[in-house]
C-alpha positions as CSV (number, residue, x, y, z in Angstrom):
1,X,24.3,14.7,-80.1
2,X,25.6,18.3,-80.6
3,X,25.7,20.1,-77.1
4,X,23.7,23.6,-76.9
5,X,27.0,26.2,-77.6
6,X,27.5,29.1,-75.3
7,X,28.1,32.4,-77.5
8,X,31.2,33.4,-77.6
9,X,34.5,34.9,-79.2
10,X,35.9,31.7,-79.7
11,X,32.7,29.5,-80.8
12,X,34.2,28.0,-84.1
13,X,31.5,28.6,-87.0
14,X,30.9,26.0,-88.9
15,X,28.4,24.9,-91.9
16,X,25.6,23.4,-89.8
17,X,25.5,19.4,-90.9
18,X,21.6,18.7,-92.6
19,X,19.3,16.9,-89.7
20,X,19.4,14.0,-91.8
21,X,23.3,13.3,-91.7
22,X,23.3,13.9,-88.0
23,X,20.3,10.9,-87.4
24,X,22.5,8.6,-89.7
25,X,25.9,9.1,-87.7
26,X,24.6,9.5,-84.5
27,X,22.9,5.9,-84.8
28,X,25.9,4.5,-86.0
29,X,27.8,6.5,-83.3
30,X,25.6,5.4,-80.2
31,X,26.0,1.7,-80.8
32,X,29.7,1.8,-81.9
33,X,29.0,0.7,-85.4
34,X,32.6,0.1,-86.3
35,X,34.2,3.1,-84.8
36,X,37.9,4.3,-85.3
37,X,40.5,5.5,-83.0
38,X,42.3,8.3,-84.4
39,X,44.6,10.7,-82.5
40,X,44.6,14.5,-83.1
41,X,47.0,17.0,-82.4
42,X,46.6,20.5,-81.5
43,X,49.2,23.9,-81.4
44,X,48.5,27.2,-81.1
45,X,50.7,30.6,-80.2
46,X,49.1,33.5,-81.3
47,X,45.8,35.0,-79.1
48,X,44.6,32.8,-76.0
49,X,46.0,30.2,-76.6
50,X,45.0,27.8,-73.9
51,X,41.5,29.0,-74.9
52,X,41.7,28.5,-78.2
53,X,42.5,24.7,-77.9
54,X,39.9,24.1,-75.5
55,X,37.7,25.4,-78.1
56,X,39.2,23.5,-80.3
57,X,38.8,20.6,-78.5
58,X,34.8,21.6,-77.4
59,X,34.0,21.8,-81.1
60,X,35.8,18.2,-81.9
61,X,33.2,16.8,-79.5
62,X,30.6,19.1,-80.9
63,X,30.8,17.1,-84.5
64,X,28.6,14.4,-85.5
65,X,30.0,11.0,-85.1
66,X,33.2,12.2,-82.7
67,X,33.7,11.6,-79.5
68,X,36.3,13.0,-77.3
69,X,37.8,10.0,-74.9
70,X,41.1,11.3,-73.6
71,X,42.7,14.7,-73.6
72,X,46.5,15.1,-72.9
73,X,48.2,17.6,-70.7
74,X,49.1,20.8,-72.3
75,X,52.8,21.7,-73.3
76,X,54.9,24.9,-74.1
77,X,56.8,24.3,-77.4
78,X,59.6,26.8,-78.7
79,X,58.4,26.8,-82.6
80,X,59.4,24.3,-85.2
81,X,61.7,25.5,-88.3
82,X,62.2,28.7,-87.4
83,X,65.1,31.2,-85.5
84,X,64.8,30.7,-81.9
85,X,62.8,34.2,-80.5
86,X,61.5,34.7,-84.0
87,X,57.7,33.9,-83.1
88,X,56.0,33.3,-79.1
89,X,56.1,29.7,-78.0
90,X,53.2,27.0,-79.0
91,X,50.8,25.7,-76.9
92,X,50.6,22.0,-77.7
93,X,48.4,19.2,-76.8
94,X,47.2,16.0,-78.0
95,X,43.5,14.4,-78.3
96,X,42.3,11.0,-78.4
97,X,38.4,10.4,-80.5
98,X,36.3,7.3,-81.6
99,X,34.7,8.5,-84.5
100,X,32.2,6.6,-87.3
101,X,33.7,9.2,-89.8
102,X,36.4,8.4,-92.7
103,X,39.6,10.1,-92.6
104,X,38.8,12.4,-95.5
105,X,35.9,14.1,-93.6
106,X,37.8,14.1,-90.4
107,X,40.0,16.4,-92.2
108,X,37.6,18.4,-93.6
109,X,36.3,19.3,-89.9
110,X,40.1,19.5,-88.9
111,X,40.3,22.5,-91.3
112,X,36.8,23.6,-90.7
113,X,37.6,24.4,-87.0
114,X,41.2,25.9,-88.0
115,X,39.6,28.3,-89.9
116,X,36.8,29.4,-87.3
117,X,39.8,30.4,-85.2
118,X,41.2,32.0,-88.2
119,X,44.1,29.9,-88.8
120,X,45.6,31.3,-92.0
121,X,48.0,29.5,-94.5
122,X,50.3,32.3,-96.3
123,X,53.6,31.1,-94.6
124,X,55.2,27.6,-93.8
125,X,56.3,27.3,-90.2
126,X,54.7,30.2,-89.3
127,X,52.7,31.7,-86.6
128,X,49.2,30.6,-86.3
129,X,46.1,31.1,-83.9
130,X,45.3,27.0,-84.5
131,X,46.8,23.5,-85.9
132,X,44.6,20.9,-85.7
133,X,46.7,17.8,-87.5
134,X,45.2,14.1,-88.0
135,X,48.4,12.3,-86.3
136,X,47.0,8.3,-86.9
137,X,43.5,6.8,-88.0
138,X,43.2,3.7,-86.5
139,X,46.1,1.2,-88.6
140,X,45.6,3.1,-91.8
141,X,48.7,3.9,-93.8
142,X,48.6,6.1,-96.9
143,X,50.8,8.2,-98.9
144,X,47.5,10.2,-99.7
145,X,49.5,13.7,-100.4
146,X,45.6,15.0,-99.4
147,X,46.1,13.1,-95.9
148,X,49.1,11.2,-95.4
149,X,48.7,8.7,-92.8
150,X,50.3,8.1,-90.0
151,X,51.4,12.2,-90.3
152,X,54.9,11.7,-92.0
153,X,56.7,13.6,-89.3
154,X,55.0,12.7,-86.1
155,X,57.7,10.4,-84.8
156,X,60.2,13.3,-84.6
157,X,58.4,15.8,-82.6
158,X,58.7,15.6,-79.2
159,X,55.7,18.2,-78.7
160,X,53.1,15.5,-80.4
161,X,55.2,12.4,-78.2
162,X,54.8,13.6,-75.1
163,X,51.9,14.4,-74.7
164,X,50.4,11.2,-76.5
165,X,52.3,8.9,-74.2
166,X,51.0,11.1,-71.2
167,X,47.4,10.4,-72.5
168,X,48.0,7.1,-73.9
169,X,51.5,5.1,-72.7
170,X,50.7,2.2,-74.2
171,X,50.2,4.0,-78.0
172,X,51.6,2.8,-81.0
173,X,52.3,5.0,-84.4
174,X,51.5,2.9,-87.2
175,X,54.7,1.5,-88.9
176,X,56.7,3.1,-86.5
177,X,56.1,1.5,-83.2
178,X,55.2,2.2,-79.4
179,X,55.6,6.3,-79.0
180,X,57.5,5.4,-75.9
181,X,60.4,3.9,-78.2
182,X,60.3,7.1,-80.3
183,X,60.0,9.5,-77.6
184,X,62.7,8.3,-76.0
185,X,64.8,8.8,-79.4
186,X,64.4,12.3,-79.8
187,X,65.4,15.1,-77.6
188,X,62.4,17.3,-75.6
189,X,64.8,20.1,-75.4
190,X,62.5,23.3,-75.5
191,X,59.2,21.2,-75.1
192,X,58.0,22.1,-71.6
193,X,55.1,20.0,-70.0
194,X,52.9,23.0,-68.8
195,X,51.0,21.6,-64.8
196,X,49.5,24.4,-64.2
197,X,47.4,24.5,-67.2
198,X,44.4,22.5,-68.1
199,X,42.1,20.9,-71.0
200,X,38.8,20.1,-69.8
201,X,37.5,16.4,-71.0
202,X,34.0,17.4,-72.6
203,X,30.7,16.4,-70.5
């Protein structure tokens, strides 16, 4: 299922998945053996960013038993946590997959493509070339402190609600409710919807 990859600086490097794994998932992939919606959500401002999260989003696709199926529009985010003018504004955007995979090696790949774009960890809130955050997995709810699900602050950032609602209006966050409700409960002061920029839907 995995698409040829053109070389390049921002080709995430990965372990390569055994042949055998690949057969299994893709069968159970290609007739929708009990697939799961989960939503993803992606930030970046440090490098290219609007290059890094259509790589990002390229090597999503590019996994075994994932499928891409809606891509929102991409959004300029003053950062979270930190004094205003301390670090350059995120690039945020949110992705919609069907995937045969359980949440714990969703995450896995989640960190796997953060750290082909060199995302490092050494400081909370701070600047990083790639977030790739698990935001729901289908209805699931754990307090999994691996993988909490739905992500325990999700309903109180505008830069993961807008751009959900633009890619799916009629979206719910499990045991919170529709995201319209909650985006409409918090403010989208410094969250900036960016037309002029664009995240191409994989082929």
């Amino acid at each position: 299922m995995t698409r040829p990859s053109i070389p390049g600086q921002t080709d995430p490097t990965v372990q390569p998945v055994p042949a055998s794994v690949v057969e299994q998932v893709d069968a159970a992939d290609a007739t929708l053996h009990n697939p799961k919606r989960a939503v993803i959500s992606l930030g970046a401002n440090l490098g290219n960013r609007l290059e890094t999260l259509q790589g990002a989003v390229d090597a999503l696709e590019d996994t075994p038993g994932v499928r891409v199926k809606a891509v929102s529009p991409v959004y300029e985010t003053e950062p979270w946590g930190v004094e205003p003018g301390s670090q350059p504004s995120y690039f945020n955007a949110v992705v919609i997959l069907r995937t045969t995979l359980p949440p714990s090696s969703l995450l896995e790949r989640a960190h796997a493509v953060e750290e082909a774009f060199h995302r490092v960890r050494d400081e909370r809130w701070g600047p990083r070339t790639l977030d790739v955050d698990i935001v729901s997995y289908a209805d699931l709810r754990s307090d999994d402190p691996h993988l909490t699900l739905p992500h325990p602050r999700a309903h109180e950032r505008a830069f993961v609600l807008a751009p959900w609602h633009d890619a799916d209006p009629e979206a719910e966050l499990p045991g919170r409710g529709p995201v319209a409700d909650l985006l409409g409960a918090v403010t989208r002061e410094g969250v900036t919807p960016r037309a002029d920029l664009e995240l191409r839907l994989p082929e």
